[in-house]
VEXDREN-2710 file (C-alpha; in Angstrom, 1 decimal):
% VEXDREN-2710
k/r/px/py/pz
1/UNK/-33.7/16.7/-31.7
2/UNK/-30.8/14.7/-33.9
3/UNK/-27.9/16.0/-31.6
4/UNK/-30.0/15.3/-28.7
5/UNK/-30.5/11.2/-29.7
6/UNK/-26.9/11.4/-30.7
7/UNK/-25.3/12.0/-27.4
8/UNK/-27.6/10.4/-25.2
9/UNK/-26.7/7.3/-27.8
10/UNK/-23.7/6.1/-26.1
11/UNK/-25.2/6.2/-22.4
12/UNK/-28.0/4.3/-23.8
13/UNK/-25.5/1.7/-25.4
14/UNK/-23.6/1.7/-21.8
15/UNK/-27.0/0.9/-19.9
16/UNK/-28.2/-1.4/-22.3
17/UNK/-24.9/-3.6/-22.6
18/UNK/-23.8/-3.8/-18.8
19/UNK/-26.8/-2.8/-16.4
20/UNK/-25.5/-4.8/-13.6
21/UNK/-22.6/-2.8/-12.8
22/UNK/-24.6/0.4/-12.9
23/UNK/-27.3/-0.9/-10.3
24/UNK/-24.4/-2.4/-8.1
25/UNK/-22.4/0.7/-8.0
26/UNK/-26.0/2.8/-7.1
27/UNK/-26.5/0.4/-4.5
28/UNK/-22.9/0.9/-2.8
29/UNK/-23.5/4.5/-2.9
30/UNK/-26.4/4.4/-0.6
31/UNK/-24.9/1.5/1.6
32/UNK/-23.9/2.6/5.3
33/UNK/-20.1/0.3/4.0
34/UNK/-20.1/2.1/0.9
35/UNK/-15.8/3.1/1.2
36/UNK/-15.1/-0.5/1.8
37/UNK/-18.4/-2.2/-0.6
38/UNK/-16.5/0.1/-3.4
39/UNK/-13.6/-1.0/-2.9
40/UNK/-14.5/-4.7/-3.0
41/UNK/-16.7/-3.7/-6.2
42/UNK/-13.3/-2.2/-7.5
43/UNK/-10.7/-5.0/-7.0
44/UNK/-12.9/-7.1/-8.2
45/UNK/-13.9/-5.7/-11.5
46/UNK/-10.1/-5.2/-12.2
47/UNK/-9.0/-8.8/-11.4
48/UNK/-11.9/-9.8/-14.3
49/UNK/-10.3/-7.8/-16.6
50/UNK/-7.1/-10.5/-17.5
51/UNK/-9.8/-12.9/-17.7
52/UNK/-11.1/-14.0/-21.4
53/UNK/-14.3/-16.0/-20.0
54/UNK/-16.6/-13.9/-18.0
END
């Protein structure tokens, strides 16, 4: 049961710290746009990444 909790631990950590990209990339993958909605998703998550303030 130990090894179990312990590598479900860091998906836990994951969901618990940034659900909103989790539900966001769900919702592209059922989209009818979802090559160009991922895309979008993906540019933008890698512009915020220079960026100290969120």
């Amino acid at each position: 049961m130990g090894a179990a909790v312990g590598q479900s631990l860091p998906v836990a950590v994951g969901v618990l710290i940034s659900p909103l990209p989790i539900v966001a990339v769900v919702l592209m993958v059922v989209s009818r746009r979802a090559k160009a909605d991922a895309a979008a998703f993906l540019a933008g998550r890698s512009g915020r990444r220079g960026r100290t303030t969120p």
